[in-house]
N, C-alpha and C positions, 0 to 999 in steps of 0.2 A: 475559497473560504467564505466567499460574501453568499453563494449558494448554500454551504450550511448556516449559515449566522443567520439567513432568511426562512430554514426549517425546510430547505430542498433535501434528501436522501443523498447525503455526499460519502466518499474517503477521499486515502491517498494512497497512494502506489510507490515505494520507494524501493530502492536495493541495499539489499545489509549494509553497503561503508557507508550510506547516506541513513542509515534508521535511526541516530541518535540524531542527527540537526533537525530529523523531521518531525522527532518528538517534543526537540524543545521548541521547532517554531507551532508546532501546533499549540502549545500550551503557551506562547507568546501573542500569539493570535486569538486568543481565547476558546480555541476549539478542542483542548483535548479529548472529549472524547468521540474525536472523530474516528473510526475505524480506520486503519494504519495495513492494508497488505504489503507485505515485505517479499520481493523476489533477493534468490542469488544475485549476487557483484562476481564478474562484470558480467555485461551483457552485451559488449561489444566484441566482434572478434572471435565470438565462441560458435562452435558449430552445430549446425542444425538440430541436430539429435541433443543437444544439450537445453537450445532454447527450448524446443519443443518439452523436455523434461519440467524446466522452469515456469514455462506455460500449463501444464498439466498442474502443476505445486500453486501456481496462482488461483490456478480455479480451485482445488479445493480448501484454499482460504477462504477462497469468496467466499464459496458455497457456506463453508463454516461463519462465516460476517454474518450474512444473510440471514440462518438459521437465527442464530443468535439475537435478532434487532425484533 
C-alpha cells in the first residue's frame, strides 16, 4: 500500500471468499481505487488444469487493468 500511496503503479490479487475484506481494507487504507484482480477460491488443492484455467482468467484481467489505467 505505501508503494501506491507513493504514486508507484500498484494492485492487489485476491480470491473471490477474500474480495469483499480486500475491498474494505483498500478503502480503509485509503487506497480504493487500487485496481483489485480477483482469481477463483480456492487455489489450494486444485489441479493443474484448473489453475492453469485460473491463471489464463488472471491475465486477461490484467490485460483489461492495464488497458484501462
Amino acid at each position: 500500500m505505501q508503494l501506491a500511496k507513493a504514486g508507484t503503479p500498484s494492485g492487489l490479487i485476491a480470491t473471490t471468499a477474500f474480495q469483499g475484506l480486500a475491498v474494505s481494507e483498500l478503502g480503509a487504507l485509503g487506497v480504493s481505487g487500487l485496481p483489485l484482480l480477483v482469481v477463483e477460491h480456492p487455489l489450494g488443492g486444485e489441479r493443474p488444469e484448473a489453475i492453469g484455467r485460473r491463471a489464463r482468467q488472471a491475465v486477461e484481467q490484467l490485460t483489461s487493468l492495464l488497458k484501462h489505467r
